[in-house]
mmCIF file of the C-alpha atoms, coordinates in Angstrom:
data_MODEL
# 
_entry.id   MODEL 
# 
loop_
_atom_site.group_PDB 
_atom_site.id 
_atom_site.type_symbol 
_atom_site.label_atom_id 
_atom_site.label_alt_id 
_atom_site.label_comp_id 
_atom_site.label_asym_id 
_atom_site.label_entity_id 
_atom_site.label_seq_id 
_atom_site.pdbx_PDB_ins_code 
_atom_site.Cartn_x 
_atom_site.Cartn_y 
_atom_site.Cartn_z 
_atom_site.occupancy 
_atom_site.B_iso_or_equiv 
_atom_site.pdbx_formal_charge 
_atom_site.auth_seq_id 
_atom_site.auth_comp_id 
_atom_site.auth_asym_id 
_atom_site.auth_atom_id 
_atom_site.pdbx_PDB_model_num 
ATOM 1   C CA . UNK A 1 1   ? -38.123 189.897 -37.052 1.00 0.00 ? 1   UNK A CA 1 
ATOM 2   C CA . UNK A 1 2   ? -38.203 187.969 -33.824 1.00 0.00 ? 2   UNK A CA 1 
ATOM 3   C CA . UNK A 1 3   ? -41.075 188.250 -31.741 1.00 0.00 ? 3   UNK A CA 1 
ATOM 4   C CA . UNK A 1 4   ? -40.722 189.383 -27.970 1.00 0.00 ? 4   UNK A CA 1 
ATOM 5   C CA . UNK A 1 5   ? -41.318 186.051 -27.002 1.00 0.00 ? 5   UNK A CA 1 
ATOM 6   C CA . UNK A 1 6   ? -37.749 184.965 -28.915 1.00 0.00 ? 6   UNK A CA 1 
ATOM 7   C CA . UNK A 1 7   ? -35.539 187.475 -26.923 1.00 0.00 ? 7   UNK A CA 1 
ATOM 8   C CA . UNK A 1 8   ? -33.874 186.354 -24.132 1.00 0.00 ? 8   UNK A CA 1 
ATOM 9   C CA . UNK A 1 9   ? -34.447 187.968 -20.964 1.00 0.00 ? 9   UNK A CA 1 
ATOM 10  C CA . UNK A 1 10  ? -31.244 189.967 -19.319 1.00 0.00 ? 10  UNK A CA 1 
ATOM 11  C CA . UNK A 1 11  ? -30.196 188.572 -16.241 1.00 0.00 ? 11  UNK A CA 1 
ATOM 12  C CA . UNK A 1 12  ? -29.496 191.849 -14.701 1.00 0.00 ? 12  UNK A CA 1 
ATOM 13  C CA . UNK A 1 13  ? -31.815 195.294 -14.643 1.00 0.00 ? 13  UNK A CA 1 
ATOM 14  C CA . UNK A 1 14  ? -31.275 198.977 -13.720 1.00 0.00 ? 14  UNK A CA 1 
ATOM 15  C CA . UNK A 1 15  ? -31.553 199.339 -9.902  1.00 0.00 ? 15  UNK A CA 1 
ATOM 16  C CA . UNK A 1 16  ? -33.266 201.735 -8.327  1.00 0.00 ? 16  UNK A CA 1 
ATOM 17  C CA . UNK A 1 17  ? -31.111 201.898 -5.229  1.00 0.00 ? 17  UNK A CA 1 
ATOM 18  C CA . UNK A 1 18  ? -27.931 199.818 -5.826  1.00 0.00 ? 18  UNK A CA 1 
ATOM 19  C CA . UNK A 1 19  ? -25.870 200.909 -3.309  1.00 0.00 ? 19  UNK A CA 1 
ATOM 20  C CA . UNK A 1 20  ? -28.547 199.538 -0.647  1.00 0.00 ? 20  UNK A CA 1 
ATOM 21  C CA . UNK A 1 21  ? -29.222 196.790 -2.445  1.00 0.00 ? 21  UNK A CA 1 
ATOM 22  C CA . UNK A 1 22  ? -25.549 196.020 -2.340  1.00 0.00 ? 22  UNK A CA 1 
ATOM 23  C CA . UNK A 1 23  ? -25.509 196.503 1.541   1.00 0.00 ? 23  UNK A CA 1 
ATOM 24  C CA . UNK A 1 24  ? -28.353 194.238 1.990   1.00 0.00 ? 24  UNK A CA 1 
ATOM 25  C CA . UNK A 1 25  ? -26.617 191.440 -0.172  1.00 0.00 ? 25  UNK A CA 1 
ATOM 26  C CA . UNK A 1 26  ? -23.711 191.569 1.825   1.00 0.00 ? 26  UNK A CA 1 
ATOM 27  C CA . UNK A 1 27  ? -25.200 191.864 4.987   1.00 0.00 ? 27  UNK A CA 1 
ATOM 28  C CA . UNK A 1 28  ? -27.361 187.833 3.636   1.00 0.00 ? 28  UNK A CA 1 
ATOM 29  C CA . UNK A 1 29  ? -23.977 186.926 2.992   1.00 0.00 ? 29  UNK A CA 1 
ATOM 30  C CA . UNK A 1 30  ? -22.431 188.195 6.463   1.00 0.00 ? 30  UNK A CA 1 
ATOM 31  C CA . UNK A 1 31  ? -25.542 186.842 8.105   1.00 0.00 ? 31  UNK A CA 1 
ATOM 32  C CA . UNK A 1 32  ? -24.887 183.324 6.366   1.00 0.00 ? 32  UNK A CA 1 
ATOM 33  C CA . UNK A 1 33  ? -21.152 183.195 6.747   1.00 0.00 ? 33  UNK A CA 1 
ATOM 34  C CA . UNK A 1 34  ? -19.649 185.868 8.537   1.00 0.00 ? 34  UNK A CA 1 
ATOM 35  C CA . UNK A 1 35  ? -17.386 188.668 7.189   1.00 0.00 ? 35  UNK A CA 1 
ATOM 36  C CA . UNK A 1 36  ? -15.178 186.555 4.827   1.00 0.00 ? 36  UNK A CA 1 
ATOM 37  C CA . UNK A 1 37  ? -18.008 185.686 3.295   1.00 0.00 ? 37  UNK A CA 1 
ATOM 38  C CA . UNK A 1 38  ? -18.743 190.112 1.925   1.00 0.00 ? 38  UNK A CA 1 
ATOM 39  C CA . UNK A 1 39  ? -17.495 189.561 -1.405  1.00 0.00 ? 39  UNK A CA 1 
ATOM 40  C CA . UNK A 1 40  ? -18.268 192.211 -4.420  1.00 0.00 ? 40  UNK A CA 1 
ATOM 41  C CA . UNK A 1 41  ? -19.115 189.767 -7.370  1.00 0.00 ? 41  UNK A CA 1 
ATOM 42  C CA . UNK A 1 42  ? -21.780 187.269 -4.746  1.00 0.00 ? 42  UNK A CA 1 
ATOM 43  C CA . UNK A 1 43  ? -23.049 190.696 -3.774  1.00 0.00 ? 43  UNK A CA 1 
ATOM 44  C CA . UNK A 1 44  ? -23.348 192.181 -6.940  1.00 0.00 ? 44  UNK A CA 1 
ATOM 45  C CA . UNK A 1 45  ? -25.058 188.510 -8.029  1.00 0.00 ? 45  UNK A CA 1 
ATOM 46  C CA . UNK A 1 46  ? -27.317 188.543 -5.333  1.00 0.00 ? 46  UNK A CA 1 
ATOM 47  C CA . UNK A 1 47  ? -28.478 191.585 -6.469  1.00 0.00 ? 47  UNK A CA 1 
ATOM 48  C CA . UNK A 1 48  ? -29.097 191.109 -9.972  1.00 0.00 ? 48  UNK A CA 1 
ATOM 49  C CA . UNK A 1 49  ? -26.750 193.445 -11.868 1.00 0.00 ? 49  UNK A CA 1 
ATOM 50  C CA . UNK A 1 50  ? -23.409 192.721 -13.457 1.00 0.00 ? 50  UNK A CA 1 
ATOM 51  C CA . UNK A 1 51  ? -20.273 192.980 -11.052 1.00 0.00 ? 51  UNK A CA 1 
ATOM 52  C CA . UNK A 1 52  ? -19.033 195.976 -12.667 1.00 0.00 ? 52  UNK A CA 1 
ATOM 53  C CA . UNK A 1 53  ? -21.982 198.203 -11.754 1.00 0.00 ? 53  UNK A CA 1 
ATOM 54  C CA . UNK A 1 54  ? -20.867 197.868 -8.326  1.00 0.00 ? 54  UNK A CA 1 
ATOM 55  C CA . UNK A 1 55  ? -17.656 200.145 -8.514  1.00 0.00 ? 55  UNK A CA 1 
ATOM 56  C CA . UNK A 1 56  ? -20.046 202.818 -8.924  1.00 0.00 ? 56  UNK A CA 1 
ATOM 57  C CA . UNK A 1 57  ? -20.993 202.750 -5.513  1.00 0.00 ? 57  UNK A CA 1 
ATOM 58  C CA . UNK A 1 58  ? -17.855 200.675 -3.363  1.00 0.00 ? 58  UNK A CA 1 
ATOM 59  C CA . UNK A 1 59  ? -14.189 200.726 -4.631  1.00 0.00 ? 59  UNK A CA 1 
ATOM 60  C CA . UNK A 1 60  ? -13.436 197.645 -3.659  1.00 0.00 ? 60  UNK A CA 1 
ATOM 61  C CA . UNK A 1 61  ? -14.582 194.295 -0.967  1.00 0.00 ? 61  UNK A CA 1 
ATOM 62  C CA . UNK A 1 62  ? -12.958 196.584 1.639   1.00 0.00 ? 62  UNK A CA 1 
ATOM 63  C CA . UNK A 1 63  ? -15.896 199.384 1.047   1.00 0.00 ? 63  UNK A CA 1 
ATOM 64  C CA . UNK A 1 64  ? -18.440 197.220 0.844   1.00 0.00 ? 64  UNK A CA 1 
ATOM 65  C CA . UNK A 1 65  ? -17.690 195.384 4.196   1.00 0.00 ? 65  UNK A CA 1 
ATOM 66  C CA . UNK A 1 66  ? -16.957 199.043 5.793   1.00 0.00 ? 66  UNK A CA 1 
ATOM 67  C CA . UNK A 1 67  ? -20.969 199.815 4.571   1.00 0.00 ? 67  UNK A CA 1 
ATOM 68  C CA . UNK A 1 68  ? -22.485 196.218 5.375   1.00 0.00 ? 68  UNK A CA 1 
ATOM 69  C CA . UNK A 1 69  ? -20.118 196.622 9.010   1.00 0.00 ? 69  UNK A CA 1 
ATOM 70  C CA . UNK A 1 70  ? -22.003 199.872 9.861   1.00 0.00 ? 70  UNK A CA 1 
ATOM 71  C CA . UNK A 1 71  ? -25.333 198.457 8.531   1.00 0.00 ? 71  UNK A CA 1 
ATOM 72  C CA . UNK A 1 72  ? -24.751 195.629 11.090  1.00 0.00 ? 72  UNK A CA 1 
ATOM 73  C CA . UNK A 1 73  ? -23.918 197.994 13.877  1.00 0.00 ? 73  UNK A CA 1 
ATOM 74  C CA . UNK A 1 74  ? -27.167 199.470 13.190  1.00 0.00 ? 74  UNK A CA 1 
ATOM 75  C CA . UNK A 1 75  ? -28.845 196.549 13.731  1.00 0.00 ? 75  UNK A CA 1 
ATOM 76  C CA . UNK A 1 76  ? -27.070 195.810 16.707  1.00 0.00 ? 76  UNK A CA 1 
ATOM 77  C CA . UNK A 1 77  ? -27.954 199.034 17.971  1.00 0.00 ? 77  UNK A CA 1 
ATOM 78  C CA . UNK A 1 78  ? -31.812 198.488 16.795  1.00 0.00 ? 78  UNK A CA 1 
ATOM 79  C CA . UNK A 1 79  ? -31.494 195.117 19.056  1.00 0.00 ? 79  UNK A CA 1 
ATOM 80  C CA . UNK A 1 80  ? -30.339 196.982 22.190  1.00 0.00 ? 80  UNK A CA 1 
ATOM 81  C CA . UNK A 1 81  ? -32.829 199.750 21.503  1.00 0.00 ? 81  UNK A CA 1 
ATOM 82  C CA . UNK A 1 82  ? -36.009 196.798 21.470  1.00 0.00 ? 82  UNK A CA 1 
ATOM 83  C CA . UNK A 1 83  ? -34.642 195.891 24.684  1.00 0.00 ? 83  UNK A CA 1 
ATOM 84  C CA . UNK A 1 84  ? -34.965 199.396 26.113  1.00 0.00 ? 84  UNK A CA 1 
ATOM 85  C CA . UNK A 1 85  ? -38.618 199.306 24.768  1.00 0.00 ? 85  UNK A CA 1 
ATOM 86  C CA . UNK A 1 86  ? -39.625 196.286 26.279  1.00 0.00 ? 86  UNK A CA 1 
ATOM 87  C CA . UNK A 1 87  ? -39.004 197.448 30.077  1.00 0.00 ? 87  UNK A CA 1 
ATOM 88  C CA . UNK A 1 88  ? -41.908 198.038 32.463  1.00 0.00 ? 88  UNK A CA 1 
ATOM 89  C CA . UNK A 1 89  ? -42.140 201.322 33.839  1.00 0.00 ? 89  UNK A CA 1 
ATOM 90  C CA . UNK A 1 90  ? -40.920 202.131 37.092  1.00 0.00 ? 90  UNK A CA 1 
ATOM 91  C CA . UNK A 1 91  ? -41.257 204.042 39.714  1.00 0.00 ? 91  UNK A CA 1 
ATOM 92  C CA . UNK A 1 92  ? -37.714 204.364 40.895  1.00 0.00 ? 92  UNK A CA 1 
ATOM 93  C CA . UNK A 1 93  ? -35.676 206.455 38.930  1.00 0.00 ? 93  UNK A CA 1 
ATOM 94  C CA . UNK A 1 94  ? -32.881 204.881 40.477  1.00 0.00 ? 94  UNK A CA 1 
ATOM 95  C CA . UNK A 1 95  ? -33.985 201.143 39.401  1.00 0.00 ? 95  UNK A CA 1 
ATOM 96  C CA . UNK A 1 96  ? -35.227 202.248 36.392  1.00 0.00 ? 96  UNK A CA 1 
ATOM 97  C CA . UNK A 1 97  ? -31.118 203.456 35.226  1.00 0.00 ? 97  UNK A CA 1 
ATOM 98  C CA . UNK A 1 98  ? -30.121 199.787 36.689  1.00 0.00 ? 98  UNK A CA 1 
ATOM 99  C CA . UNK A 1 99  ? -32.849 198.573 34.235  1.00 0.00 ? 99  UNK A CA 1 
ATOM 100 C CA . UNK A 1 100 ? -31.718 200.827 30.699  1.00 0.00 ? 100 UNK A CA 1 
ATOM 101 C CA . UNK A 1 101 ? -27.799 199.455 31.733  1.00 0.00 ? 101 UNK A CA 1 
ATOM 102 C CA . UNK A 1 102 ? -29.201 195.581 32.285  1.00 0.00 ? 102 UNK A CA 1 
ATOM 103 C CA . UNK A 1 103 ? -31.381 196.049 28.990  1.00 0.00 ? 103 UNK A CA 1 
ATOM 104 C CA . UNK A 1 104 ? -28.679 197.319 26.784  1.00 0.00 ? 104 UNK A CA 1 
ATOM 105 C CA . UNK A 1 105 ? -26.420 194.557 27.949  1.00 0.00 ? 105 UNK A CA 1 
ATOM 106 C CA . UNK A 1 106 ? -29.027 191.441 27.314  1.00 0.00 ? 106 UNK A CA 1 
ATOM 107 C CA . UNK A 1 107 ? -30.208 193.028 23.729  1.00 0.00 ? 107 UNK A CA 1 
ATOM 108 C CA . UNK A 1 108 ? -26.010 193.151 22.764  1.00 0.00 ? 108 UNK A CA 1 
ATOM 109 C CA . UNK A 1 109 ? -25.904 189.769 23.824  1.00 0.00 ? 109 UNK A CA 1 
ATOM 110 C CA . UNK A 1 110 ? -29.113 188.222 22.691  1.00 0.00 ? 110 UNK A CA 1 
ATOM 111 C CA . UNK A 1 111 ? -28.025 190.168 19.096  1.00 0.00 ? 111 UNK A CA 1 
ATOM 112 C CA . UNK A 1 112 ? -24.516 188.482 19.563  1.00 0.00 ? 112 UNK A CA 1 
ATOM 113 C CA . UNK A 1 113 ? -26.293 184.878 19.926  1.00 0.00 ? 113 UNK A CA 1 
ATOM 114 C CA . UNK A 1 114 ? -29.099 185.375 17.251  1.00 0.00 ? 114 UNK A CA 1 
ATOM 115 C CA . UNK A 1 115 ? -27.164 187.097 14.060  1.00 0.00 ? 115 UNK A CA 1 
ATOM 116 C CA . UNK A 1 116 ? -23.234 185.961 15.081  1.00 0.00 ? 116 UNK A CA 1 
ATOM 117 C CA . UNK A 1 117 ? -22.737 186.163 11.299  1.00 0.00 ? 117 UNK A CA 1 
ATOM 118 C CA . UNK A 1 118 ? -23.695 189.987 11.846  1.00 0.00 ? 118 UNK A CA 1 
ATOM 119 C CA . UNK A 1 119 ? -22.405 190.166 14.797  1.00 0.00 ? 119 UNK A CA 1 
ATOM 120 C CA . UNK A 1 120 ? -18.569 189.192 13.266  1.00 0.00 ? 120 UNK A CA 1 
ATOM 121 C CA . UNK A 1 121 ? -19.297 191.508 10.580  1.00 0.00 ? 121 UNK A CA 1 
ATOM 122 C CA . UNK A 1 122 ? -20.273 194.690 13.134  1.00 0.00 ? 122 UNK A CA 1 
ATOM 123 C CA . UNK A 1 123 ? -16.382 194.093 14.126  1.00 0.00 ? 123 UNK A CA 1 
ATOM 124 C CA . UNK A 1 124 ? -14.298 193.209 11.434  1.00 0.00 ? 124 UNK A CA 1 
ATOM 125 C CA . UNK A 1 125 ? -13.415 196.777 9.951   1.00 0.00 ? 125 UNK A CA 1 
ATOM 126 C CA . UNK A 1 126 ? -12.611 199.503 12.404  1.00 0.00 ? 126 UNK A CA 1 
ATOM 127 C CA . UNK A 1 127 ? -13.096 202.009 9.438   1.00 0.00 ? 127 UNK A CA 1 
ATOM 128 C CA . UNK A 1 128 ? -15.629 203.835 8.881   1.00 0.00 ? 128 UNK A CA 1 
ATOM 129 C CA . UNK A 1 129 ? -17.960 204.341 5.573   1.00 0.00 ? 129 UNK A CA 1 
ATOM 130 C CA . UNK A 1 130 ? -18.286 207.134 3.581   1.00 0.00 ? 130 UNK A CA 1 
ATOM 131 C CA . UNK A 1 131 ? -21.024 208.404 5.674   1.00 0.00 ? 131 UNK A CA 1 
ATOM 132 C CA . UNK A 1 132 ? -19.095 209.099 8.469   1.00 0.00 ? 132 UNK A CA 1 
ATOM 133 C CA . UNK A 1 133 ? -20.973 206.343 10.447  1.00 0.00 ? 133 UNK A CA 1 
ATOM 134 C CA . UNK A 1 134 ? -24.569 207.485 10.359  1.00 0.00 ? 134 UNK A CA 1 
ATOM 135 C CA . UNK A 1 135 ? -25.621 204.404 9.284   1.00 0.00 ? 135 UNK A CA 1 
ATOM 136 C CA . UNK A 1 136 ? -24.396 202.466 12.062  1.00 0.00 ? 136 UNK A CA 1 
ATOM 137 C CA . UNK A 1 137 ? -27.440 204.208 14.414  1.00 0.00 ? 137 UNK A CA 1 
ATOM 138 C CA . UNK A 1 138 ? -30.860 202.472 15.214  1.00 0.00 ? 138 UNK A CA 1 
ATOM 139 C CA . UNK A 1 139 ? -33.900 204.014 14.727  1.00 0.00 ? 139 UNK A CA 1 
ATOM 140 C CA . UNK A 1 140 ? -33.984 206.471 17.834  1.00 0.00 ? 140 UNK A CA 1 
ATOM 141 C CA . UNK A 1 141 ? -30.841 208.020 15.928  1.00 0.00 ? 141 UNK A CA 1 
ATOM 142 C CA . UNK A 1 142 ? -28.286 206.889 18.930  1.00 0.00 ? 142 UNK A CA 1 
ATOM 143 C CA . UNK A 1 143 ? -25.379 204.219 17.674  1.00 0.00 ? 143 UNK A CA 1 
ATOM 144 C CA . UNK A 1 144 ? -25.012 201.329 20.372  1.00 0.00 ? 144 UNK A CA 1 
ATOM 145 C CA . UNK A 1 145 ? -22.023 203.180 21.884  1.00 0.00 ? 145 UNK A CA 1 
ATOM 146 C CA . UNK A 1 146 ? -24.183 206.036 22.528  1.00 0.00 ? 146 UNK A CA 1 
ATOM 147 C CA . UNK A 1 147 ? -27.205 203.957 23.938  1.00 0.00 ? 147 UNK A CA 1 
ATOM 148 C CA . UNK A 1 148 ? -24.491 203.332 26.488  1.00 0.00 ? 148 UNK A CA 1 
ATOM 149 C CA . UNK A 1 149 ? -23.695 206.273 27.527  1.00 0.00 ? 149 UNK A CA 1 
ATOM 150 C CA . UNK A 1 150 ? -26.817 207.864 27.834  1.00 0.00 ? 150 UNK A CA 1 
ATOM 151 C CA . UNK A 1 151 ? -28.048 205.597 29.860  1.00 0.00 ? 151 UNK A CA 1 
ATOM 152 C CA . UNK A 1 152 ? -24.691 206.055 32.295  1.00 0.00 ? 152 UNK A CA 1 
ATOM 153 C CA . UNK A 1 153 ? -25.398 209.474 32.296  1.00 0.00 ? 153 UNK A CA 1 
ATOM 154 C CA . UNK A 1 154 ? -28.695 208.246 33.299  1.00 0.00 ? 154 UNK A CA 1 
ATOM 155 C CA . UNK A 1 155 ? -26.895 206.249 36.321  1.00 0.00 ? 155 UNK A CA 1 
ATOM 156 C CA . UNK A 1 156 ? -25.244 209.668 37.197  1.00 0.00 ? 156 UNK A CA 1 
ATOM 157 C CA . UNK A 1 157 ? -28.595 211.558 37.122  1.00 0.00 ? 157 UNK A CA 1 
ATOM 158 C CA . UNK A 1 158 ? -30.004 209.314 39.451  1.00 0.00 ? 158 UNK A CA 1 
ATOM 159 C CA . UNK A 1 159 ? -26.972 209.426 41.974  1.00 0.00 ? 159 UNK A CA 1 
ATOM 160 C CA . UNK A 1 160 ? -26.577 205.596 41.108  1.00 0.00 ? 160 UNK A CA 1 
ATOM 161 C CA . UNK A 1 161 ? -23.240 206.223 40.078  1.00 0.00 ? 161 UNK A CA 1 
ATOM 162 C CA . UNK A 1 162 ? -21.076 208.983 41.330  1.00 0.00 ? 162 UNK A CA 1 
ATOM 163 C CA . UNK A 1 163 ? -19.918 211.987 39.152  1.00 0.00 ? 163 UNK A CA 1 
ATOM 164 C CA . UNK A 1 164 ? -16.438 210.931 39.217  1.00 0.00 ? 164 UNK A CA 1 
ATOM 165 C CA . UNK A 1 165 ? -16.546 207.366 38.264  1.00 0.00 ? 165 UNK A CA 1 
ATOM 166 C CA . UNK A 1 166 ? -18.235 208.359 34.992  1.00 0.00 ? 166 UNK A CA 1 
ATOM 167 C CA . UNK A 1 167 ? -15.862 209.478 32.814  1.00 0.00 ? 167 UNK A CA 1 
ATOM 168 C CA . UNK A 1 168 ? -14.633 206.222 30.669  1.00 0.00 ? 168 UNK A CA 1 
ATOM 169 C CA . UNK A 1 169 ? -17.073 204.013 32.429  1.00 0.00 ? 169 UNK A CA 1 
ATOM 170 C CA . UNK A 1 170 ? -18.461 202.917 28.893  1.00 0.00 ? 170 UNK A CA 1 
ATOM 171 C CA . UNK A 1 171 ? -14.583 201.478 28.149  1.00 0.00 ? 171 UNK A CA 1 
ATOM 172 C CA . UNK A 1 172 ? -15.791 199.294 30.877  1.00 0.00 ? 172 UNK A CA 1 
ATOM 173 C CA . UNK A 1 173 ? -19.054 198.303 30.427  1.00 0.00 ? 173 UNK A CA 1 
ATOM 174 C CA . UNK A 1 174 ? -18.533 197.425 26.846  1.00 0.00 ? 174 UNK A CA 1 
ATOM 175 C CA . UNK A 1 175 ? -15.442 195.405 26.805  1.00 0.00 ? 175 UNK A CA 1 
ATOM 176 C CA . UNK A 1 176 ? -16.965 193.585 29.763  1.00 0.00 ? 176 UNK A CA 1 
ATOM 177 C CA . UNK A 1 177 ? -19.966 192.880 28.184  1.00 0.00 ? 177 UNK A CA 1 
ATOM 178 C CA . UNK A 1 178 ? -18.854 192.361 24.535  1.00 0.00 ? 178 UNK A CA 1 
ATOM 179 C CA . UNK A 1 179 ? -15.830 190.032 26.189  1.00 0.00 ? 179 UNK A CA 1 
ATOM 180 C CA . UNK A 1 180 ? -18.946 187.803 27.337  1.00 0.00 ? 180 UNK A CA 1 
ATOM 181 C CA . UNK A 1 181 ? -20.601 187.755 23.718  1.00 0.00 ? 181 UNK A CA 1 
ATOM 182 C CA . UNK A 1 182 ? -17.219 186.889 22.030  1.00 0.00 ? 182 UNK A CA 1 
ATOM 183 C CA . UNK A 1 183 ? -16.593 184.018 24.421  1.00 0.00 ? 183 UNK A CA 1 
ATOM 184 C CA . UNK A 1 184 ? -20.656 183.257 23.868  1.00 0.00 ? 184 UNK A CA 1 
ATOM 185 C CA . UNK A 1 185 ? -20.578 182.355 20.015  1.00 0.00 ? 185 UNK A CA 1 
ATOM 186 C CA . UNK A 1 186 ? -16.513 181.969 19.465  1.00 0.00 ? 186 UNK A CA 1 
ATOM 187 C CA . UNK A 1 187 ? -14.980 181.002 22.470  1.00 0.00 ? 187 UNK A CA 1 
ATOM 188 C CA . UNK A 1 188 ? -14.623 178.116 25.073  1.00 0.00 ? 188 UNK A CA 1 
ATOM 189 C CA . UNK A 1 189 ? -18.655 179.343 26.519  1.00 0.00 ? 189 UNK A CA 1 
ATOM 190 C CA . UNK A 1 190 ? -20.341 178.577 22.703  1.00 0.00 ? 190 UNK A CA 1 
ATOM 191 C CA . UNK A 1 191 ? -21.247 174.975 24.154  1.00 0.00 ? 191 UNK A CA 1 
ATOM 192 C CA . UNK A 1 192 ? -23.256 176.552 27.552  1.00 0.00 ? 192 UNK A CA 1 
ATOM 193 C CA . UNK A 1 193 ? -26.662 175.549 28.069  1.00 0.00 ? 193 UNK A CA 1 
ATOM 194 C CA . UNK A 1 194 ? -29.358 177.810 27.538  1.00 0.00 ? 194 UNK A CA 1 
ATOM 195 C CA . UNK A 1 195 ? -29.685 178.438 30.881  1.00 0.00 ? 195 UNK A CA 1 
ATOM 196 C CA . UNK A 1 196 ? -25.598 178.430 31.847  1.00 0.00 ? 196 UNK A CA 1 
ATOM 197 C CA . UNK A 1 197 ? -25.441 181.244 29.296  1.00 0.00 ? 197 UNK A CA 1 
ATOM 198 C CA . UNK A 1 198 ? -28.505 183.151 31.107  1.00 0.00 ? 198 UNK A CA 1 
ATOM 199 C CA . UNK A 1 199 ? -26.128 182.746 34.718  1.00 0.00 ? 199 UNK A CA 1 
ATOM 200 C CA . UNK A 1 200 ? -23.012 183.983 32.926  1.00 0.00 ? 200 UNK A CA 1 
ATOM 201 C CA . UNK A 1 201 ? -25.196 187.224 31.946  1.00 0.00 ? 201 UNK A CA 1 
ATOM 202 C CA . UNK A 1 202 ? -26.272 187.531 35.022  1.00 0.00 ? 202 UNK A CA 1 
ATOM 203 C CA . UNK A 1 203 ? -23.079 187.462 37.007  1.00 0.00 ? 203 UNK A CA 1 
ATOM 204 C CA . UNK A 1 204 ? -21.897 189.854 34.291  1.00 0.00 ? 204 UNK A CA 1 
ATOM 205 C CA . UNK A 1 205 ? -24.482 192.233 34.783  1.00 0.00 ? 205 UNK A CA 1 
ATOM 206 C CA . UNK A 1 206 ? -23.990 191.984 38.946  1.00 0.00 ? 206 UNK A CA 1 
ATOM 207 C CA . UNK A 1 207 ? -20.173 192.240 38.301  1.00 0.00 ? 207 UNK A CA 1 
ATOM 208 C CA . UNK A 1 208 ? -20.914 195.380 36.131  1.00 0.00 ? 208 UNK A CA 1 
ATOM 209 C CA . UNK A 1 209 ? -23.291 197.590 38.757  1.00 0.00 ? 209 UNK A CA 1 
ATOM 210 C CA . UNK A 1 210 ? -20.462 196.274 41.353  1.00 0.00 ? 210 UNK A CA 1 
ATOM 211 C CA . UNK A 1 211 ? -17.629 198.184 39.046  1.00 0.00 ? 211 UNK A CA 1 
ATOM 212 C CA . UNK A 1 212 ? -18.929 200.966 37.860  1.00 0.00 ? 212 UNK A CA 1 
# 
């Protein structure tokens, strides 16, 4: 008989977790190379088991990037949530609503800038995962869309802005702001300066407080 020794080792072993494990291959692969890049049999590589075992868990690519979209939207949201942790405490209600709306703008955009691989990703499905989009929330429990409109409501409280400008003011706010981040990493803006990108933000974020 051959010894243990003589056996060749499998290349692929039961996973605990596949599904996740799936999800975080994709999402290396999304960071790396953008959406295009999500594809079942690298994923299924990546995480050690044979490509088969993955139609346990997505049907096809198209499920997969759906999951790894919603796990990037988490993130994103995660990123915008650090943000909001990182402000000083204030005084002012008033300035301290300006502050949450300025934060959750600069952590979208800083995200956009650091992880554009996720960032693409976040974006490319508008479908939703078989968990009805829970994943896509940071750790407070709040997706990025909601971030934003608690902290309008926030504006609202504060008599910042009035009553009835509020209703669809997050339409406004996010296409303005995620217009920026496209143009940022994809658009004729990717070759701004440090510093040019920091102005653009800035006259984004006055243009914003002036609109809403």
């Amino acid at each position: 008989m051959a010894s243990s020794a003589d056996v060749p080792k499998r290349n692929t072993y039961r996973h605990g977790n596949l599904r996740n494990a799936l999800i975080q291959a994709g999402l290396e692969l999304a960071r790396d190379s953008g959406p295009d890049a999500v594809i079942l049999r690298e994923a299924t590589r990546r995480a050690g088991v044979v490509p088969n075992a993955a139609y346990r868990h997505f049907a096809d690519r198209r499920a997969l990037l759906r999951a790894v979209s919603q796990a990037a939207l988490a993130r994103l949201a995660s990123a915008m949530e650090t943000e909001l942790a990182a402000l000083p405490a204030a005084d002012d209600p008033a300035e301290s609503a300006r502050a949450r709306i300025r934060a959750l703008a600069t952590g979208y955009l800083r995200f956009a800038q650091a992880e554009p691989g996720l960032f693409r990703a976040a974006f490319s499905t508008t479908e939703m995962d078989d968990t009805g989009g829970e994943s896509a929330t940071g750790a407070g429990g709040l997706t990025a869309f909601q971030l934003l409109g608690a902290a309008l409501e926030d504006l609202v409280e504060t008599g910042v802005l009035p009553s009835d400008r509020r209703p669809g003011a997050e339409y406004f706010v996010w296409s303005a702001v995620h217009g920026l981040a496209v143009l940022l990493i994809d658009g004729p803006l990717r070759g701004l300066l440090p510093g040019q990108a920091r102005e653009a933000e800035q006259r984004l974020m006055d243009s914003i407080e002036r609109g809403i």
